[in-house]
C-alpha positions in Angstrom: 6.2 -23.7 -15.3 7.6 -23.3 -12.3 6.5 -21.0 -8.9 9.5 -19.7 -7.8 12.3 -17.8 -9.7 15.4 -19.6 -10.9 18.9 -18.1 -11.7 18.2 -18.1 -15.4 14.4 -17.6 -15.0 11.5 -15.6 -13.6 8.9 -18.0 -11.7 4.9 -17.7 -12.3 4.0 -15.7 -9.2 6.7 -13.5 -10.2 5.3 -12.8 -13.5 2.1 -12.7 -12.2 2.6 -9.9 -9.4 4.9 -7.7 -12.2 2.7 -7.5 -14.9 -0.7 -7.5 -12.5 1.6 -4.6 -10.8 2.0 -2.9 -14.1 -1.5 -3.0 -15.9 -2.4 -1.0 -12.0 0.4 1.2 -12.1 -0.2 2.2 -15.7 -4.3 2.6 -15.0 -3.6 4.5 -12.1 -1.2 7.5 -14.0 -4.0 7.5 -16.7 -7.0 7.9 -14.7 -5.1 9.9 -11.6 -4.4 12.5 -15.2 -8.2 12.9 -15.5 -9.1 13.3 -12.0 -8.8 17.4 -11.9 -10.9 17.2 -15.2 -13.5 15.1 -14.0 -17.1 16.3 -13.1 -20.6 14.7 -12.8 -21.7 11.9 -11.6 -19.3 10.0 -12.6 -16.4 11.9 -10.4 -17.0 10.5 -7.3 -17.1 6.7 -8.7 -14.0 7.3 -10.2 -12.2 8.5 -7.2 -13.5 5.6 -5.6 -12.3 3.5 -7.8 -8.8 5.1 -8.0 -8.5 4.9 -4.1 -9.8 1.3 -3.7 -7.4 0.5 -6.7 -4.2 2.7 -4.9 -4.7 0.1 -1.3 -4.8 -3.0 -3.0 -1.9 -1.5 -5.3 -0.2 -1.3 -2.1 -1.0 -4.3 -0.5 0.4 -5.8 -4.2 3.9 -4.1 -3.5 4.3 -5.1 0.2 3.9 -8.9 -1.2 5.4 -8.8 -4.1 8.5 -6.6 -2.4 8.3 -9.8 0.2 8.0 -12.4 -2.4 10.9 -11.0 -4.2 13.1 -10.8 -1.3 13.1 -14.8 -0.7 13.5 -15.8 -4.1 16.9 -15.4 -6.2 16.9 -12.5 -9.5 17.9 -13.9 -12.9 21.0 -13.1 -13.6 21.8 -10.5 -16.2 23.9 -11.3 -19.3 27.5 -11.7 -18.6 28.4 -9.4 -21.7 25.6 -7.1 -20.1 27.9 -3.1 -19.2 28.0 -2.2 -15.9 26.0 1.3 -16.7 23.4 -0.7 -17.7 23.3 -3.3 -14.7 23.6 -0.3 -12.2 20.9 2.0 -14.2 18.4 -1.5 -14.3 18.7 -2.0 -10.5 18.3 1.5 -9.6 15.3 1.7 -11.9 13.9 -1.5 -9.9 14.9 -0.2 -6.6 13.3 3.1 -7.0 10.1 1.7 -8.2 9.9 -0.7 -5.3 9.8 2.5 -2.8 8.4 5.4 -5.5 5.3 3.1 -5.9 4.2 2.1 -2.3 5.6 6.3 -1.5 2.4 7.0 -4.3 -0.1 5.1 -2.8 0.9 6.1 1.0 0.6 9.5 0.3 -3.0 9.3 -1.9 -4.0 7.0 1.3 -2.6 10.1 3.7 -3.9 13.0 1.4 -7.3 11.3 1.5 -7.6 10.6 5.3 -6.3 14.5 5.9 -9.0 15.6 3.5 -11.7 13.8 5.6 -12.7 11.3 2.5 -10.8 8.4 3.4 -11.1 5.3 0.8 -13.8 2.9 0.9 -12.2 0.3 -0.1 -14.2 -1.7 -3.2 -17.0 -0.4 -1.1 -16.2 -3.2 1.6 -15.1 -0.7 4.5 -13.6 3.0 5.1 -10.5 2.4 5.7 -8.9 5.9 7.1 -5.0 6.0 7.2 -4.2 5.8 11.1 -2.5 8.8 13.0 -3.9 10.8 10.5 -5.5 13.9 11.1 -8.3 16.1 9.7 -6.3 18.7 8.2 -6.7 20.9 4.7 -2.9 21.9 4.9 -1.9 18.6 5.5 -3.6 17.2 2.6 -3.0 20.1 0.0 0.7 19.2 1.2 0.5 15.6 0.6 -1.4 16.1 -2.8 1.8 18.0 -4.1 3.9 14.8 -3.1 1.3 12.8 -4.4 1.7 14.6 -8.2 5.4 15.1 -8.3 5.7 11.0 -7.0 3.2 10.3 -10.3 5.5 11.9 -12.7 8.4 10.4 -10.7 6.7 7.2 -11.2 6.0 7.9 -15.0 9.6 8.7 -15.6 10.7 4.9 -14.0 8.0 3.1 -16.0 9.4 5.0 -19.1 12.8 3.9 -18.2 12.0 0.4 -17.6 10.1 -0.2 -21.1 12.7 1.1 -23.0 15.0 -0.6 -20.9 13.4 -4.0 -21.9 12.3 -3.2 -25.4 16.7 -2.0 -26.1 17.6 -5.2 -24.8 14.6 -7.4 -26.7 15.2 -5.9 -30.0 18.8 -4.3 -30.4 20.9 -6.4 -27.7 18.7 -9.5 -28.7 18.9 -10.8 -25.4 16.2 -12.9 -23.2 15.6 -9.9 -20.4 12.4 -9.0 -21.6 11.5 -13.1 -22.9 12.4 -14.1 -18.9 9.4 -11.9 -17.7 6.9 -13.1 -20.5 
């Protein structure tokens, strides 16, 4: 198999950062869901968890964003419509800014509310420029919610989008990412 991405192919590390990309995405919708509901001891690991799991979710995009930019897309089918070309790369264009938007702002929101991450319990790593400020972070937790369901919405798209063109167009879209 081969690292880098072909015309007709993804490569490994391709693969590798989307799906490692997607099982994070996907955790992070279903445990940022039960964060409000949360209460115990186990709330603050949790949290923990989430923002430790929202920086290296970031540090993901930056590299796989850069990774993606020096290596060529598959091509999509020549019979494939237009609609359906435009809708896939605005899908995949949107997620490359919606996600790294999410994890800015839970980075931001944090820092404001004075309980910046601790990342994998390694080191606090507060969001710079960022000031103490309960405004500023009950701001950036509304973006932060609205950019979740923005961010469900995509993923939505995207799966269906794949799962239409693996079992009713019949084509290799979804088979080039597996």
């Amino acid at each position: 198999m081969q690292i880098k991405n072909t015309t007709e192919s993804y490569g490994l590390l391709s693969k590798l950062f989307h799906w490692l990309i997607a099982l994070a995405v996907i955790g992070m919708l279903i445990v940022g869901s039960l964060l409000d509901v949360l209460k115990g001891p186990t709330e603050g690991a949790v949290f923990g968890w989430h923002k430790s799991l929202g920086i290296t979710l970031l540090a993901l995009m930056i590299l796989f964003i850069l990774w993606t930019a020096r290596n060529p897309k598959p091509a999509y089918p020549k019979d494939m419509p237009f609609i359906q070309v435009a809708l896939a790369t605005v899908v995949r264009y949107l997620l490359y800014i919606v996600v790294p938007l999410m994890c800015l702002s839970g980075w931001i929101f944090s820092t404001a509310k004075g309980k910046a991450p601790v990342v994998w319990g390694w080191f606090s790593l507060p969001a710079p420029f960022v000031p103490l400020s309960d405004s500023l972070g009950d701001a950036i937790k509304a973006v932060h919610v609205y950019l979740a369901w923005t961010i469900l919405a995509l993923v939505l798209l995207h799966i269906a989008g794949a799962l239409y063109h693996h079992f009713i167009r019949k084509d290799n879209i979804l088979k080039r990412m597996l």
